[in-house]
Each structure stands twice: as structure tokens, then as C-alpha cells.
N, C-alpha and C positions, 0 to 999 in steps of 0.2 A: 257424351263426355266431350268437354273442349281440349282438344290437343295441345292448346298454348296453357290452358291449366296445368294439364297433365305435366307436358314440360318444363314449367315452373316449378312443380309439386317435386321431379328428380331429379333437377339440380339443387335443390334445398337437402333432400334426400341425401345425395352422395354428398356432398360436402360438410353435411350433418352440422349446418348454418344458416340465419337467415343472413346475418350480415357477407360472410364468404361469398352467399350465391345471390347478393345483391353487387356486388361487384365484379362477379363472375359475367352475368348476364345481364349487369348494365338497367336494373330496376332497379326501386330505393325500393327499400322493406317495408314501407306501408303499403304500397301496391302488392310487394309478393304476401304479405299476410293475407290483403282482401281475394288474391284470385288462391288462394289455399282454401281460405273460406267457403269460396265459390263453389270447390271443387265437394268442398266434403258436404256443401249444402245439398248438391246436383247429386251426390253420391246414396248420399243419408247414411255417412260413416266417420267416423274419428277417425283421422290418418296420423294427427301428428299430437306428441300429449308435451307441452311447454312447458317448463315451472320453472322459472329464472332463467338460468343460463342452461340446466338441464335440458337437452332435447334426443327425444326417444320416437320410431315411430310404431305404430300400435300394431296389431297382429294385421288388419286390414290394408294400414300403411305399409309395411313388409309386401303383402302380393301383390299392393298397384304396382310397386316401385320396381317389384319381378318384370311383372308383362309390362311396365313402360319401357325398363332397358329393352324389351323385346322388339318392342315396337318402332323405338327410335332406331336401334341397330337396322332393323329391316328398312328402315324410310333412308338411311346411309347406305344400305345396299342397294337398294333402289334408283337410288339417286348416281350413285357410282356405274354400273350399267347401262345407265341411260346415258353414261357419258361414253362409254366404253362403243355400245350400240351406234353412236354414232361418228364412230372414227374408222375412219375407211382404213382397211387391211394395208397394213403397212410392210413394204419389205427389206428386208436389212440385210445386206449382202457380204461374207464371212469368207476369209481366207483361212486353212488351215491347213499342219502335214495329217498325215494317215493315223498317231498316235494320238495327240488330242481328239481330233474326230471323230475318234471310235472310244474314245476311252472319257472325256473329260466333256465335249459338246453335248451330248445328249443329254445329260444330265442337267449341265446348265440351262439348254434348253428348256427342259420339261418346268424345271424351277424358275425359271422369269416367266413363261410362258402364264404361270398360274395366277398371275396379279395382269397379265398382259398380252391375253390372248387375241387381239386384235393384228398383232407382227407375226408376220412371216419369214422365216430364216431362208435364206439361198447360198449352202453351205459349196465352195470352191478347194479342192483337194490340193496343194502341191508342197515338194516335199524338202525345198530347201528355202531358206529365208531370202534371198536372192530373190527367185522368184514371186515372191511372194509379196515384197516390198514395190516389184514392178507393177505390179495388179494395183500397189495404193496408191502410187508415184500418175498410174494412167487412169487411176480413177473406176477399176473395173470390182474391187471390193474397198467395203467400208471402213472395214477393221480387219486384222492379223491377229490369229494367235500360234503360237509357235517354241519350239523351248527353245532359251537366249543362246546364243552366238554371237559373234564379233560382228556389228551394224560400225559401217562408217560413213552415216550419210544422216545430214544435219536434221535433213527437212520428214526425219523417220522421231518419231516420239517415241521413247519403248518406257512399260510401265508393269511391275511385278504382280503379277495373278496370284498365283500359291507355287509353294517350291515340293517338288517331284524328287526321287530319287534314284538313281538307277544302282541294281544290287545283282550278285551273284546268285544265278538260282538255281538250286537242285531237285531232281524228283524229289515226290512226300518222302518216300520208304527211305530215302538212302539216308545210309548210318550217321553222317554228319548233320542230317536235317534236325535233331534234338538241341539246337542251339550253342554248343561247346565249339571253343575258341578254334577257329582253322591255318594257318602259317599261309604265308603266298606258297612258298612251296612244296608243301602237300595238296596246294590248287592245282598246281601247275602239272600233279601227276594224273589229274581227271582230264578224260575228253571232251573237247569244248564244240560245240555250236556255235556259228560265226551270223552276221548278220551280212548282208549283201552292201555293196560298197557306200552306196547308195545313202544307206542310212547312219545317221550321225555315232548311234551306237558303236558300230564298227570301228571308228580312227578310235573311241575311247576304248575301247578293247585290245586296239592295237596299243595307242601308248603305255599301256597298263603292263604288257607282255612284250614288251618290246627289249628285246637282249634274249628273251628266253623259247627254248623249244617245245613247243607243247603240237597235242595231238589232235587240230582240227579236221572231224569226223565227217561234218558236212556244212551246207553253206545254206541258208534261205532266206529269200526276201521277204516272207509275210512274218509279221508277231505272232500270229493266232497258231501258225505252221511250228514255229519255234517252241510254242508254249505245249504243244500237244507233242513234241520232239524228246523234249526233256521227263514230263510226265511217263513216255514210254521207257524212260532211261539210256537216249539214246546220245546222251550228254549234259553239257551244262550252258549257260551263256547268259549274260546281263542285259536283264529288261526293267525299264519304269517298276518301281511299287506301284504305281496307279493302275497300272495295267493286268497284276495278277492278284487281287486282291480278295476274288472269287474264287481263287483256287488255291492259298494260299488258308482260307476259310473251314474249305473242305481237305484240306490236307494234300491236297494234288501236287502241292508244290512246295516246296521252303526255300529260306533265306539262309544261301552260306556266311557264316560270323566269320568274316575276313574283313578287316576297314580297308586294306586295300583295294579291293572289289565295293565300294560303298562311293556314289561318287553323287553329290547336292547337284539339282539341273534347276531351273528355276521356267516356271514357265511362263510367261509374257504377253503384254495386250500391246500391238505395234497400230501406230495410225499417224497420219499425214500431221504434222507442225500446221500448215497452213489452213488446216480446216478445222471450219467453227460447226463444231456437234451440235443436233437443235434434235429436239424432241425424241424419237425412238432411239436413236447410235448416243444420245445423252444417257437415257436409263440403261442399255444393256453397259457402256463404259461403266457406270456407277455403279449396278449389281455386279460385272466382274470383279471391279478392285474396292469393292465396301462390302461386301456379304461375306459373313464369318464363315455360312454353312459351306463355302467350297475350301477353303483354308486344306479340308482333305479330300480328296475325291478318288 
């Protein structure tokens, strides 16, 4: 069988035309009739039944036009591999704090990774954007991700990812976790879990209770520490939605209905003004801020 038949015979096929896939594929239609011909002469089968304008293709037309998509599909995978096999392992070098990192990176990861498995990530931890901007500023990462704060330096680009929220959370069992409306000050009679100074959560926790007295029970610097804190019922405190959404799943955890405790974070893709992205830092930029599937994460 001639593969440039073949290929003739389903683009006629899919466009369910001769004229269509004579301009589709840049033949006049007396050539694609004869190599049709060809094909069903080579074959010793009917593929295509013509009467006027009517075209239908026959029971035998129907399974070439199966195993050709097959076939082309494969010769495009083939082809894409072979482009792929020959691009040296690339590495892309990523600032981030400890919340994305653990909560939002890997997933991204794994998702570009799968059209683009030739890059290698070199993921860099730190946890204030300060720092973080200096690493672009000296060239030691590529890109930044981080949730927004106040950037006052020109030569920083910030660009919105997906927006994050941070909420009030209580163990599964406890009696307000059934979603019914909560006041700030029947909050402010629960024991709170504080987050270490460190992390941005905390000033927002503080401005939130700031005039009021409430009964901070204990202090920790880890998320994961917090989140298993609360679970025991050993209080309450505001974390990312993105971050408990496995337990949250399984009932481990709920969202106190306070909008005061409900507070929009957005989280960001930060990179140098004066640099021109070329090939790998082009596609992950584009799959962060064009890909619908991270929208939630």
C-alpha cells in the first residue's frame, strides 16, 4: 500500500470532499480521484461510492480510514520523539517559599513535564520575596513563584498564576464545621494556632485580631505541624485552601464560615524585565499563565 495514497484517501475521508481536500492539501482533484483510484485498484476494494455531490465511504472505506488515523497518529508521534530524543536535557532553575513548593510545584511539574520531559527542574526554597527577587536580580534562578506582596523594583515583572485563598480552619468533628454562619466574635472565643513570624500568614492573622484578646495556645513554624495541630483539636488557624484540600476531602478538616477570616492571596510568576526568555523559561512561563488545568490546585 502507498502511504501517499493512503494519506490522500483521509484527508478526502475527513473532510468528506474532494474539493475541500484539494485545497486542503494543495492537489487539484483530478490527481486526488486518480491516486483514490490507485489505491482501491492496489487494494481490490470500493472505499468511496460518489453520486453527485453525495459522498459516503463504503464499509471497507470506514476501516482504512480507522488504521490510517492510526497510522498517521503514530508517524506524528514518531516524529515528535525524535525531536524530543534529540534535545539535550535542559535545566530550568526556580525560586520558590515552602508553600507553593510543597503544595502547587509538583503538580505543575509533573503536568509540563508530560509533553516536556527532556527539562529538568532545580527547585530553590526561600521564604520571603526579597530574597527571592535577589536570586533574579544576580541571575542565580530563572523565574519566581511566590504569593504577591508589595515589589517596588522596576526591573521585577510580576504576572498572576491562579488566586489562592487563605481561611479559617477547624477540626472535621467540630460542631461549627457543618457550614452555618460563625460572627468574628464567637472566633475569637476558640483557641488559635499561631504561625511563626516568619511566615506571611501570621501579620495577616495578626491584622485580622488586632484590638482583640484571644487565647494563643501554641506557635509553629511547619504547615504540615499546624495542620495535624488542629486535626487533634488543639486549636484553630488560617491556612491556604490549596494546602488542605486532602483533608478537607476526608473530613479531617473544615472551613470556618466567617468572611472575616476569608482573605483572596494571589499567587505570582516574578522574572527579570530585562530578559529575553528563549525556548524552555518560554514554555513553562506560557504553561503557568495560559493553562486552565492550574486555575485550582
Amino acid at each position: 500500500m502507498n502511504l501517499h495514497h493512503l494519506y490522500i484517501f483521509c484527508a478526502v475521508s475527513e473532510m468528506k470532499s474532494f474539493t475541500k481536500a484539494s485545497k486542503k492539501i494543495n492537489i487539484s482533484q483530478p490527481a486526488i480521484s486518480q491516486h483514490i483510484n490507485n489505491l482501491e485498484f492496489t487494494l481490490g476494494k470500493k472505499l468511496i461510492e460518489r453520486r453527485g455531490r453525495l459522498f459516503k465511504l463504503t464499509n471497507h472505506g470506514e476501516v482504512l480510514l480507522e488504521y490510517g488515523r492510526r497510522i498517521f497518529n503514530m508517524v506524528e508521534e514518531a516524529e515528535n520523539a525524535l525531536v524530543r530524543s534529540g534535545k539535550h536535557k535542559e535545566k530550568l532553575f526556580i525560586g520558590t517559599s515552602t508553600i507553593p513548593g510543597t503544595y502547587f510545584l509538583p503538580g505543575f511539574i509533573s503536568n509540563f513535564m508530560e509533553t516536556n520531559p527532556y527539562v529538568r527542574f532545580n527547585v530553590t526554597l526561600e521564604e520571603s520575596n526579597a530574597d527571592l527577587i535577589e536570586k533574579l536580580i544576580n541571575n542565580q534562578i530563572d523565574l519566581a513563584i511566590n504569593y504577591e506582596s508589595v515589589i517596588l523594583r522596576d526591573e521585577i515583572q510580576i504576572s498572576r498564576i491562579t488566586q489562592d485563598e487563605l481561611v479559617l480552619v477547624l477540626p472535621g468533628k467540630h460542631p461549627w464545621a457543618n457550614g452555618q454562619i460563625i460572627s468574628f466574635e464567637e472566633i475569637l472565643t476558640l483557641p488559635f494556632i499561631f504561625h511563626s513570624k516568619e511566615l506571611f500568614i501570621r501579620s495577616i492573622m495578626e491584622n485580622i485580631l488586632s484590638g482583640n484578646t484571644v487565647n494563643v495556645v501554641l506557635e509553629l513554624s511547619n504547615l504540615e505541624a499546624i495542620k495535624a495541630a488542629i486535626i487533634h483539636g488543639l486549636g484553630v488557624s488560617m491556612l491556604p485552601y490549596s494546602t488542605i484540600q486532602l483533608e478537607l476531602e476526608h473530613g479531617l478538616l473544615a472551613i470556618a464560615n466567617c468572611s472575616t477570616f476569608r482573605v483572596p492571596r494571589n499567587l505570582t510568576l516574578l522574572r527579570k524585565r530585562s530578559s529575553f526568555e528563549l525556548g524552555t523559561a518560554q514554555e513553562v512561563i506560557d504553561f503557568l499563565l495560559n493553562n486552565n488545568s492550574i486555575s485550582k490546585y
